[in-house]
C-alpha positions in Angstrom: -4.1 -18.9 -18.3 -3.4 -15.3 -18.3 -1.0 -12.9 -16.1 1.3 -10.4 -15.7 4.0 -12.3 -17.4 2.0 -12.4 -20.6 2.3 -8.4 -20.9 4.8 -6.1 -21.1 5.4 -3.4 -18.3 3.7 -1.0 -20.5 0.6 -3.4 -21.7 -0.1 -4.3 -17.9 -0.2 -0.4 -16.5 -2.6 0.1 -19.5 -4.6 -2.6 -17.9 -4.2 -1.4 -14.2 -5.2 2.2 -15.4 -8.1 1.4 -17.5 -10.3 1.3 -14.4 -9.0 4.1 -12.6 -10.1 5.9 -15.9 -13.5 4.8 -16.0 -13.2 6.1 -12.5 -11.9 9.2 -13.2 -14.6 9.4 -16.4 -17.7 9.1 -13.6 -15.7 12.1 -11.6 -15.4 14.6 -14.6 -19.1 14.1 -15.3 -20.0 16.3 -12.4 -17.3 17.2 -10.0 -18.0 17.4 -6.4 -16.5 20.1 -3.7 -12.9 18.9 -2.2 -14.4 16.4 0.4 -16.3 14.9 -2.4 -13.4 14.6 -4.8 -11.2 12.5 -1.9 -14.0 10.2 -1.3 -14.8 9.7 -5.2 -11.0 9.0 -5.6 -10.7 6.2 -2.9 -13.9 4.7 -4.5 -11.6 4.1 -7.5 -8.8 2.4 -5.3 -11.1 0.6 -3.0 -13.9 -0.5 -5.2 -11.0 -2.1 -7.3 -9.2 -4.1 -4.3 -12.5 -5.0 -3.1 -13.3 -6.3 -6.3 -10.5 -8.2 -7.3 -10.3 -10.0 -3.8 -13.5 -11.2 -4.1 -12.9 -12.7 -8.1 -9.3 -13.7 -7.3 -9.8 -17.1 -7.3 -12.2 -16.9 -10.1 -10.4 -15.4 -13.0 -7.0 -15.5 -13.4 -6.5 -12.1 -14.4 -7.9 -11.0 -10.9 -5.7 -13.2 -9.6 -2.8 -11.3 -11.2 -4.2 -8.2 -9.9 -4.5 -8.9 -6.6 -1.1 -10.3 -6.8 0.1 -6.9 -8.1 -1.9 -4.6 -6.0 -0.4 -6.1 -2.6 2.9 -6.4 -3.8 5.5 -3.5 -4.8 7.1 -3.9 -8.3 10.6 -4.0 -9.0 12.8 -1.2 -9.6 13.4 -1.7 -13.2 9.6 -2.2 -13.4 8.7 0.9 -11.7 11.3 2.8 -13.6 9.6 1.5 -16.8 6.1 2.3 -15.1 7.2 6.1 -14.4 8.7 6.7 -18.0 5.1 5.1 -19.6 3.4 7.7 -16.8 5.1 10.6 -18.0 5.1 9.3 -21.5 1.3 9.1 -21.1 1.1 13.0 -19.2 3.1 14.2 -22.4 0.1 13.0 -24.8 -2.6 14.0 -22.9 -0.8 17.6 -22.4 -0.4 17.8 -26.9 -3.3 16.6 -27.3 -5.5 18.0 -24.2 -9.1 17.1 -24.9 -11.4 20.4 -25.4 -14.8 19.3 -24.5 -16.0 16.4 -22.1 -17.1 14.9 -24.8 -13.6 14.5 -26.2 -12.5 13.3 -22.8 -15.2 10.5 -22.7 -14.4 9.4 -26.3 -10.3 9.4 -25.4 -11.4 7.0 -22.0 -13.9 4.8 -24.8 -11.1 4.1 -26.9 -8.5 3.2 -24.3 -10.9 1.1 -22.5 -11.5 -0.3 -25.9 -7.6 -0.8 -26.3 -7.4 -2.3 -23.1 -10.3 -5.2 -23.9 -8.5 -5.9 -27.1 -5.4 -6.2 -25.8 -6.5 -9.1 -23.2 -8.0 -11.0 -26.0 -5.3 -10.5 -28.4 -3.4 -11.8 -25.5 -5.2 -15.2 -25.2 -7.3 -13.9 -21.6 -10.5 -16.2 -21.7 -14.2 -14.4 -22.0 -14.5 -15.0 -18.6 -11.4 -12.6 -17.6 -12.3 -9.8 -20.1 -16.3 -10.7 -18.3 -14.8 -9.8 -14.9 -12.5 -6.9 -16.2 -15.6 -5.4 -17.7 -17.8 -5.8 -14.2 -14.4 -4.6 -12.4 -14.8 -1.1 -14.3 -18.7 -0.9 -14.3 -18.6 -2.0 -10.3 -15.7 1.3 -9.8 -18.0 3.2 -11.9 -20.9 2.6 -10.0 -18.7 3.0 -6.4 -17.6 6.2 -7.9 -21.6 7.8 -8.7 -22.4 6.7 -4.7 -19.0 7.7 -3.6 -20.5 11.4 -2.4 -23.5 13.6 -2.8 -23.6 16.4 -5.9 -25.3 19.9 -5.6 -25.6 19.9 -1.5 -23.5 22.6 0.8 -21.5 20.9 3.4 -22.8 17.4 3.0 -26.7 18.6 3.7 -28.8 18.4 1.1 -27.9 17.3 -2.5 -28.9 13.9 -4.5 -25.8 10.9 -4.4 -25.8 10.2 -8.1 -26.4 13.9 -10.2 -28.5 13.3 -13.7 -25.0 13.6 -15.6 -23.6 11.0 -13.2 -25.9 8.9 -13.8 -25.9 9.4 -17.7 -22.5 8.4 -17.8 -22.7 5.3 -15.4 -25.6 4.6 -17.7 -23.4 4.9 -21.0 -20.4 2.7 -18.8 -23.3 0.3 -18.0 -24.1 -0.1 -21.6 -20.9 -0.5 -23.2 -19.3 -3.1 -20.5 -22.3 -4.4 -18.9 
């Protein structure tokens, strides 16, 4: 049975963060105004609770999740989680990504990271099964989080053609 123990501070905010990238993926496809932006973003951090309440008892990594989303880490541990932040803001500022492209490629391989790090640490198919359905499901709250191309909420369609390309691509590598 896998949990937090079985990673280190780093390994476990590379697994907390790989959804909130996926997330973050679906927004970058086609940003929307401000309003849009705020809802898109609490998709991410609702879609994910939502998610791993409902699969808590089911998987054992959800479990762990849960356990970590409602509870604050300690003070070593969140001094360890701010130096792997900034660590991780340093390499993304050397090595900014140019195109979307680039930027949907860097998310690939970290999500790909992220997947081989639960197997390599002994999480069963059916956790790295409800990981994967975790990021599709905050990709997909993300895409219906607001509408694209209206003015002041008239008008518009709620998932753009490159929204739904990307959700699509998400849907295809995870599903």
């Amino acid at each position: 049975m896998i949990d937090k123990n079985s990673f280190t501070v780093e390994e476990w905010a590379q697994i907390v963060s790989a959804p909130a990238s996926i997330g973050a993926l679906v927004v970058t496809a086609d940003p929307s105004g401000p309003i849009g932006l705020i809802g898109e973003f609490k998709a991410i951090l609702s879609s994910m609770q939502s998610y791993v309440d409902a699969h808590a008892a089911d998987s054992s990594l959800m479990g762990a999740l849960k356990h970590y989303m409602s509870n604050q880490p300690s003070e070593e541990e969140q001094a360890q989680l701010k130096q792997w932040a900034n660590d991780q803001q340093e390499q993304m500022k050397a090595n900014k990504p140019k195109t979307p492209e680039e930027l949907q490629q860097r998310v690939r391989q970290a999500v790909t990271g992220t997947i081989e790090l639960l197997r390599a640490k002994g999480a069963e198919a059916s956790d790295v099964d409800s990981f994967k359905a975790m990021m599709v499901g905050v990709a997909e709250a993300v895409a219906n989080a607001s509408k694209e191309g209206g003015f002041l909420g008239f008008g518009g369609t709620l998932v753009s053609d490159k929204e739904q390309s990307i959700l699509n691509q998400i849907q295809a590598e995870l599903g």
